[in-house]
C-alpha positions in Angstrom: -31.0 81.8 -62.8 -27.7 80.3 -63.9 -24.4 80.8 -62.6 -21.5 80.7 -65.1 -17.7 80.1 -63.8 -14.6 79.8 -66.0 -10.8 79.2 -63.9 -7.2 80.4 -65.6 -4.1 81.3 -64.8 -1.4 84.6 -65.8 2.0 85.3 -64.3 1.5 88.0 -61.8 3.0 90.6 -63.8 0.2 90.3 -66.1 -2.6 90.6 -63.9 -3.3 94.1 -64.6 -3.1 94.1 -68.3 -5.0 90.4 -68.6 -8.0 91.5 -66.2 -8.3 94.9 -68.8 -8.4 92.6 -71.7 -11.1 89.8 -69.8 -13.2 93.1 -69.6 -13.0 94.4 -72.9 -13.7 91.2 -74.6 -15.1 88.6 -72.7 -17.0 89.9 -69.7 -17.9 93.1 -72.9 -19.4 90.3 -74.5 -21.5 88.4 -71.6 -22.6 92.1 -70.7 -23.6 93.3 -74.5 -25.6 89.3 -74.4 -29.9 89.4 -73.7 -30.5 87.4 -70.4 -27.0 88.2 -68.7 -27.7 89.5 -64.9 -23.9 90.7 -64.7 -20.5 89.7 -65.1 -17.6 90.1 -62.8 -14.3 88.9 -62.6 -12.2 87.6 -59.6 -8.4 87.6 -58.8 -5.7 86.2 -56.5 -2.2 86.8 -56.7 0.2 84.3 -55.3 3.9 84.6 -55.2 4.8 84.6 -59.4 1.1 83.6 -60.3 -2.4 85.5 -60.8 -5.4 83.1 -60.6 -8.7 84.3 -62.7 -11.9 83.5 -62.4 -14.8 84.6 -64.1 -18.5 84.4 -63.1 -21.6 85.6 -64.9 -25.3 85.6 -63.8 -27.7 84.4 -66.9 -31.8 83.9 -67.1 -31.3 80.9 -68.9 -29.5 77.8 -70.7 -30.8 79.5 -73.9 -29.6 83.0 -73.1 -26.0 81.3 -72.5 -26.3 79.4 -75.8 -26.8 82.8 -77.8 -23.1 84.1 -76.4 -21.5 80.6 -76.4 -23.0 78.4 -78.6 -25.0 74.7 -78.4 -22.1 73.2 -76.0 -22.1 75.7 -73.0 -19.9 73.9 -71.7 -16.9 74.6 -73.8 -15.0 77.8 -72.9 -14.6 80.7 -74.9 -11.4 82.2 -75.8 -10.2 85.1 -77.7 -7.3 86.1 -79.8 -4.6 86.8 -76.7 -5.6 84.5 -74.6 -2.6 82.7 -75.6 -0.2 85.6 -75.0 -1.2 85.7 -71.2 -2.5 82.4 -70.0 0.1 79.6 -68.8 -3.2 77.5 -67.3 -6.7 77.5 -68.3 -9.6 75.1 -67.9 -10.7 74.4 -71.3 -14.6 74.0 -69.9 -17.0 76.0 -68.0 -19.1 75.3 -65.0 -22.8 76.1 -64.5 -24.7 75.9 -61.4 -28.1 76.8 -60.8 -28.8 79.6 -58.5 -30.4 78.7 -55.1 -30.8 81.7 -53.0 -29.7 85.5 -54.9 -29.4 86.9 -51.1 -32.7 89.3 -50.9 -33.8 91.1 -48.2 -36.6 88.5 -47.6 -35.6 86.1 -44.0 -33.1 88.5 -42.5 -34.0 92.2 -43.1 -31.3 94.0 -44.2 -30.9 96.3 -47.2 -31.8 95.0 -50.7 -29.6 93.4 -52.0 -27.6 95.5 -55.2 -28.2 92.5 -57.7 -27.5 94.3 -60.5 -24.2 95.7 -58.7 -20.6 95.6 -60.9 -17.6 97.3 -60.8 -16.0 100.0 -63.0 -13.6 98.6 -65.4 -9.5 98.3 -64.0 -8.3 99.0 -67.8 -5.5 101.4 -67.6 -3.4 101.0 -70.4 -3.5 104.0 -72.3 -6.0 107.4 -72.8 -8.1 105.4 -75.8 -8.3 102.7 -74.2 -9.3 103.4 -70.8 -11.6 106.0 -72.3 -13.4 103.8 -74.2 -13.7 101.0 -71.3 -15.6 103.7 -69.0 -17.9 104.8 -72.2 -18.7 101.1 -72.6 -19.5 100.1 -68.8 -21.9 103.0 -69.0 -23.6 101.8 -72.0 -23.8 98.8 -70.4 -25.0 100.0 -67.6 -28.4 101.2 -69.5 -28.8 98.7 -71.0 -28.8 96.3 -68.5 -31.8 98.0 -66.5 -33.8 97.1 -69.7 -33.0 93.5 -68.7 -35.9 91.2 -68.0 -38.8 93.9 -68.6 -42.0 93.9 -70.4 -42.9 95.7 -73.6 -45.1 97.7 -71.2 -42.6 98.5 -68.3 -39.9 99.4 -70.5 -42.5 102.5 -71.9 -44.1 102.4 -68.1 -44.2 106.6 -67.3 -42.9 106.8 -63.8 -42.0 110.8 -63.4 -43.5 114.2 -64.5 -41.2 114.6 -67.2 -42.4 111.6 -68.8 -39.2 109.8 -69.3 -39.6 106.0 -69.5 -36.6 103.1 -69.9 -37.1 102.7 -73.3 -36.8 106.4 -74.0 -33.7 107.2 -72.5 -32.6 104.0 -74.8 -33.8 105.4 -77.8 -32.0 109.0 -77.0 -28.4 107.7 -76.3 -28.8 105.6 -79.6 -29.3 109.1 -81.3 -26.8 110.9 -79.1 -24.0 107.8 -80.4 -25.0 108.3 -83.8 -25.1 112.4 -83.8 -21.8 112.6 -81.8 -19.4 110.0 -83.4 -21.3 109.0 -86.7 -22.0 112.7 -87.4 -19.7 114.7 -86.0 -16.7 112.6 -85.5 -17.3 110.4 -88.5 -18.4 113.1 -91.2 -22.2 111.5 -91.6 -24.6 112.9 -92.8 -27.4 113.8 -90.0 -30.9 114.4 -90.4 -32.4 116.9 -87.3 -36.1 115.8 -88.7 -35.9 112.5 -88.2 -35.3 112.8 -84.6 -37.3 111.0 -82.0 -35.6 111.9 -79.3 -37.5 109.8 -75.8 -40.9 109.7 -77.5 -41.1 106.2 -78.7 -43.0 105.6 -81.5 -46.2 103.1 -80.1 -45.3 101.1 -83.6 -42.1 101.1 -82.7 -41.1 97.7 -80.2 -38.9 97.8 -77.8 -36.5 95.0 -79.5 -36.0 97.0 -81.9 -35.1 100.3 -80.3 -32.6 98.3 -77.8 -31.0 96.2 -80.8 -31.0 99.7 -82.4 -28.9 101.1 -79.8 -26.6 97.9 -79.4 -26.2 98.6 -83.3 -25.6 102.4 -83.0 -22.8 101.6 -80.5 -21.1 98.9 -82.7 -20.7 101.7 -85.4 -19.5 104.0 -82.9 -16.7 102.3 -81.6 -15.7 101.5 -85.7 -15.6 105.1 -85.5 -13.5 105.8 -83.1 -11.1 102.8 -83.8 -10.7 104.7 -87.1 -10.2 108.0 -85.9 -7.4 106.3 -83.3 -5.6 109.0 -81.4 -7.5 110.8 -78.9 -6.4 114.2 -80.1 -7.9 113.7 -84.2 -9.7 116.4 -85.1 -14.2 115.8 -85.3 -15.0 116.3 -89.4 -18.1 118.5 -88.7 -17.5 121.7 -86.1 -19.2 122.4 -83.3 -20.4 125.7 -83.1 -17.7 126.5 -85.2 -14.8 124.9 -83.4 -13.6 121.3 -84.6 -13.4 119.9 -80.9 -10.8 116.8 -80.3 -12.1 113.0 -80.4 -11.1 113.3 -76.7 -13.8 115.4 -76.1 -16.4 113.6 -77.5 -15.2 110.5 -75.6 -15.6 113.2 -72.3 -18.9 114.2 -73.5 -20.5 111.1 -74.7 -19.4 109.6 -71.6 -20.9 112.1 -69.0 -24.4 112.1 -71.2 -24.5 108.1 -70.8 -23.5 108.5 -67.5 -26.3 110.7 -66.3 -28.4 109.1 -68.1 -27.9 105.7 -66.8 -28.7 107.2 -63.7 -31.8 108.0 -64.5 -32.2 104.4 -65.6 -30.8 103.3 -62.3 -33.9 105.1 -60.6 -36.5 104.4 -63.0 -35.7 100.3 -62.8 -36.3 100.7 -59.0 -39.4 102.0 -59.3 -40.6 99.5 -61.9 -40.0 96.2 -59.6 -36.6 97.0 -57.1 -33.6 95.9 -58.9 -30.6 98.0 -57.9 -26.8 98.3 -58.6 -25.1 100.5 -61.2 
């Protein structure tokens, strides 16, 4: 495993607004990437001046090479960067993991390796709706990290619900809720699979699905804008608020990356939300 560390610097004033953009785009990005084990990012204010740091866990050189190209070693920046950083190193270091802290040699509780916290944005009631949809997301599909074609379908409880299942529902739930409803798409019921996976179906393709479903999602609701638009097709006869789908996607991805969280310790012991 690879560690990943980037250094800048913000006045302290910004330290609120710059961490909420490092999580929407950068750390959003490491998170959305195969083979990243987690992204955090750490903070220190001193008299007029926050310090950042960011540090992301990846599987490999390659996996790091997908997010930031052939020269790893070269930061990535985004569009207002510029407006909040007075310092920033313009490279990246790596480091290769030596000990990940597990319960082997000393006995205590296992360790929550796949452990983050909940975003800090605060800025507004879109945005800080949308950043606590997103960690969820992100939170299933993290727990399909690292996992075998067969683990990923592995049955593990009576109700038959596997990984790749719950995967495959919140990818229909995304496209039902905001594509259909929200978005005026058409929807067809039949085509449904709902958590029984297809065995032709792979698992790459249900979890790129699902990346994909969100992408058009969040178009959605960029488009929609304010909270309070109107959905285009009723529910139950009453044309509920984009706010409430936000609510009610967010509590179904929630629950159900719960469910994840419980199933992925039963498959091989990796824990954290």
């Amino acid at each position: 495993m690879i560690a990943r560390i980037w250094q800048g610097v913000t006045r302290a004033e910004d330290v609120d607004r710059y961490t909420a953009y490092v999580e929407e785009t950068g750390l959003a990005g490491y998170r959305r990437s195969a083979g990243n084990r987690g992204a955090w990012i750490l903070t220190r204010v001193s008299g007029d001046r926050a310090e950042f740091v960011t540090f992301s866990l990846w599987d490999s050189r390659e996996a790091i090479e997908a997010f930031a190209g052939h020269d790893i070693d070269k930061a990535v920046f985004y569009p207002e960067d510029d407006q909040y950083l007075i310092e920033r190193d313009l490279t990246v270091r790596h480091y290769e993991v030596a000990s990940a802290g597990d319960r082997a040699g000393y006995g205590g509780p296992m360790a929550e390796t796949q452990r983050e916290p909940v975003p800090r944005a605060d800025s507004g009631e879109a945005d800080t709706a949308l950043a606590f949809l997103s960690f969820a997301r992100h939170c299933v599909l993290k727990k399909a990290d690292g996992l075998s074609e067969e683990q990923l379908r592995r049955v593990l409880v009576g109700s038959g619900t596997c990984l790749l299942g719950l995967v495959q529902h919140l990818a229909e739930a995304e496209r039902y809720w905001f594509g259909h409803h929200l978005g005026g798409a058409a929807w067809e019921a039949d085509r449904e699979h709902g958590m029984a996976v297809p065995a032709d179906r792979a698992a790459a393709d249900v979890l790129s699905d699902y990346r994909a479903a969100i992408e058009d999602s969040d178009r959605a609701i960029r488009a929609a804008g304010d909270p309070g638009a109107r959905i285009a097709v009723p529910v139950e006869g009453n044309r509920h608020t984009l706010r409430w789908v936000l609510a009610h996607m967010t509590s179904e991805t929630a629950r159900h990356a719960g469910h994840a969280d419980i199933l992925r310790e039963q498959l091989d012991g990796t824990t954290g939300r």
